[in-house]
C-alpha positions as CSV (number, residue, x, y, z in Angstrom):
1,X,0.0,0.0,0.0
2,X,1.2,3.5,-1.1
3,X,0.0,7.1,-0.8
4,X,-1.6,7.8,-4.3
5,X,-0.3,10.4,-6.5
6,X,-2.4,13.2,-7.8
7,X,-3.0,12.0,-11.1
8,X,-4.6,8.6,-9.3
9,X,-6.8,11.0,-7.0
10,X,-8.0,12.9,-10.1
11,X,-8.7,9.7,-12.4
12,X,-10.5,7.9,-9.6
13,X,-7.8,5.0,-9.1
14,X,-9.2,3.6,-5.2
15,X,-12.7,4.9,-5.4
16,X,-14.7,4.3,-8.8
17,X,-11.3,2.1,-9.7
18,X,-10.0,-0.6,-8.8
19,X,-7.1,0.4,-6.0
20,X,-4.3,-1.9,-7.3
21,X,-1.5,-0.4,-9.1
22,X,-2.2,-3.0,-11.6
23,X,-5.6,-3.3,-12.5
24,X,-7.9,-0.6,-14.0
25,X,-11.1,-2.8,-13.0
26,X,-14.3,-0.7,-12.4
27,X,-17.4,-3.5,-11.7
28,X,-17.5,-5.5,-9.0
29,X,-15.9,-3.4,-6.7
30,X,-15.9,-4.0,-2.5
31,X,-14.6,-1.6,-0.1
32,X,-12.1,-3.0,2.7
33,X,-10.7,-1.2,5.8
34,X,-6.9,-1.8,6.3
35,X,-4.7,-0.7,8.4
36,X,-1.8,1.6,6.6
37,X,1.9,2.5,8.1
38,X,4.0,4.7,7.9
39,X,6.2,7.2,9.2
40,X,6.2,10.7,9.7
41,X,8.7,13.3,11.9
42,X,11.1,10.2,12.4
43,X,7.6,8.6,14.5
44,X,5.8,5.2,13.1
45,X,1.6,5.6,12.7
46,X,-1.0,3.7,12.1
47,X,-4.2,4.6,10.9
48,X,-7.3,2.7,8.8
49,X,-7.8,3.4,5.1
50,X,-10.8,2.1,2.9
51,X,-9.6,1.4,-0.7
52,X,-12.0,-0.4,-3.0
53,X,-10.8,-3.5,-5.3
54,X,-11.7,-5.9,-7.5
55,X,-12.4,-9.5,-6.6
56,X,-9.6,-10.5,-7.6
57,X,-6.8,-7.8,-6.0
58,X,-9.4,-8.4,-2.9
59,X,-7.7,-11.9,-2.8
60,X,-4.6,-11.0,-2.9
61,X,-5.0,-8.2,-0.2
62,X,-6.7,-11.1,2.1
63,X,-3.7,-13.8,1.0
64,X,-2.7,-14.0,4.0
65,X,-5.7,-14.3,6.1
66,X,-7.2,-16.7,4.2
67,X,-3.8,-19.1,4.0
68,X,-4.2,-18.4,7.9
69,X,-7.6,-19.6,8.0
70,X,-7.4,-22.6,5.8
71,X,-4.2,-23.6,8.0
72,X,-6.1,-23.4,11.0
73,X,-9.0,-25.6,9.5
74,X,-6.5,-28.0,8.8
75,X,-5.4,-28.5,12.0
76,X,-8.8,-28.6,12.9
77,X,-9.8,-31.4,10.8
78,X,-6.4,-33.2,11.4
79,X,-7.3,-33.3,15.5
80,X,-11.1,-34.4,15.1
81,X,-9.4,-37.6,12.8
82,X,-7.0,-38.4,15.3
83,X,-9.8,-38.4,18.0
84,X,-12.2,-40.4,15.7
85,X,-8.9,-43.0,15.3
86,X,-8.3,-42.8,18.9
């Protein structure tokens, strides 16, 4: 995640487009909150951002939540076997 230029502001790029640097997609769209760092006066911040993507740049901006989530199903399932083996 990067501030965006002005040209991006003025064209629509994160609001009526899709916010990837990559994609130009303007259906479909979904709004997500995430949380955006940087540093300012030699001080770290933190503060929410909504940026609207695409379906498919929404998967990538959720990679690793859902790689988190299907690991922790996975041990899930893997302990209810071993209990059903038992």
């Amino acid at each position: 995640m990067r501030w965006r230029v002005e040209k991006e502001v003025l064209s629509g790029k994160g609001e009526s487009i899709c916010g990837s640097t990559k994609c130009s997609e303007k259906l479909g769209l979904g709004t997500f909150e995430v949380n955006f760092k940087y540093k300012e006066d030699s001080e770290w911040k933190n503060t929410l951002v909504k940026v609207k993507v695409c379906s498919e740049c929404a998967g990538k901006l959720n990679h690793k939540v859902s790689l988190l989530f299907s690991l922790f199903l996975n041990r899930k399932r893997k302990s209810i076997r071993n209990l059903i083996r038992g």
